[in-house]
C-alpha positions as CSV (number, residue, x, y, z in Angstrom):
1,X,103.6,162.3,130.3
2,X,105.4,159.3,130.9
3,X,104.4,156.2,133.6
4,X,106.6,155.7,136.8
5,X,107.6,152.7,137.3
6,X,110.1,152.4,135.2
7,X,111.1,149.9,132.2
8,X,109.3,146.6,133.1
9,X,109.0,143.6,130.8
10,X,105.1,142.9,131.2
11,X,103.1,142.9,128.0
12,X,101.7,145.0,125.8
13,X,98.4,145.5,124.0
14,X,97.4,147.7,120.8
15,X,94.7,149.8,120.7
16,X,95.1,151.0,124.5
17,X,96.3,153.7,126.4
18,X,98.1,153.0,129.6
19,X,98.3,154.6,132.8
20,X,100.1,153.9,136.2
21,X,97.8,152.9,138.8
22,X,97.1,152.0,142.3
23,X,94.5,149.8,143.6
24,X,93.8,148.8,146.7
25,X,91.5,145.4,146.6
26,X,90.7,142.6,149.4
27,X,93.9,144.4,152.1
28,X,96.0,144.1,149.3
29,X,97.8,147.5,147.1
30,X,98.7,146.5,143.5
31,X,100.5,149.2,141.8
32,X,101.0,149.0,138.1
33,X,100.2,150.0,134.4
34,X,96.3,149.4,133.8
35,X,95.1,148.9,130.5
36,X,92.3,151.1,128.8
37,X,90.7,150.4,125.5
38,X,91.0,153.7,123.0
39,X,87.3,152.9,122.8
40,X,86.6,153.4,125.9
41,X,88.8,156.5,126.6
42,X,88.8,156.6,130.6
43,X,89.5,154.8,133.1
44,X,86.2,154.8,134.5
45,X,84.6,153.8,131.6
46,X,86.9,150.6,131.9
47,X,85.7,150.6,135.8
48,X,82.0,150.5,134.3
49,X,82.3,148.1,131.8
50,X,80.7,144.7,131.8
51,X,84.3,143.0,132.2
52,X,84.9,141.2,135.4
53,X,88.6,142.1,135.9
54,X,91.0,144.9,135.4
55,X,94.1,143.5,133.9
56,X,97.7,145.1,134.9
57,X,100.4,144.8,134.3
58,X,104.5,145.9,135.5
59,X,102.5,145.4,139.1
60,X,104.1,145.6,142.5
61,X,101.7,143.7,145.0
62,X,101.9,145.2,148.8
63,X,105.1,147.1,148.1
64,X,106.8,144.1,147.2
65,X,110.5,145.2,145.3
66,X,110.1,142.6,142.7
67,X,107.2,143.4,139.6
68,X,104.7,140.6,138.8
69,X,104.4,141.1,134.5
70,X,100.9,140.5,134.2
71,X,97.7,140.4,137.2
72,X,93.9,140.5,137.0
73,X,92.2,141.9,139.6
74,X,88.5,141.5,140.0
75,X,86.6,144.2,140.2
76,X,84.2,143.4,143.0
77,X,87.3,143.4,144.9
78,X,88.4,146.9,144.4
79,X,88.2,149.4,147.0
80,X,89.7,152.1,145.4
81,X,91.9,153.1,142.0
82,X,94.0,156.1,142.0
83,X,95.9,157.1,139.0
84,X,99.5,158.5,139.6
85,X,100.3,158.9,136.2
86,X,99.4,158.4,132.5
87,X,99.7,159.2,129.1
88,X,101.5,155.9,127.1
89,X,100.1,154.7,124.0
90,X,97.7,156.2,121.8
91,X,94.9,158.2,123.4
């Protein structure tokens, strides 16, 4: 299954799996492509981890038309993370 949002420029990182996300954090939505480890396998694993911030990236903040490449969210922040799609990379 593909992501949707489409063909952005942000960067990419071996050894993941990506999936389309969105996260609401501090009254802001982010919507974009998080990140997860093949090591770690889920996404809540990622959410469990020791790490401080979830990185996206191809991220629409608050609806905005224009996609920020990269943005690190902390993770004390976060409110909620739904997943709307997934599936690129290796998994």
């Amino acid at each position: 299954m593909d992501d949707d949002l489409g063909g952005g420029q942000g960067p990419t990182y071996p050894n993941t799996w990506r999936c389309s996300v969105r996260i609401e954090a501090e009254g802001r939505i982010y919507v974009g492509r998080l990140h997860v480890p093949e090591k770690q396998g889920r996404v809540s694993d990622l959410l469990a981890d020791t790490r401080p911030f979830l990185n996206l990236t191809d991220v629409s903040v608050d609806g905005a038309g224009e996609l920020e490449p990269f943005v690190a969210v902390a993770k004390r922040c976060v409110r909620t993370v739904r997943i709307l799609g997934e599936g690129i990379g290796t998994r």
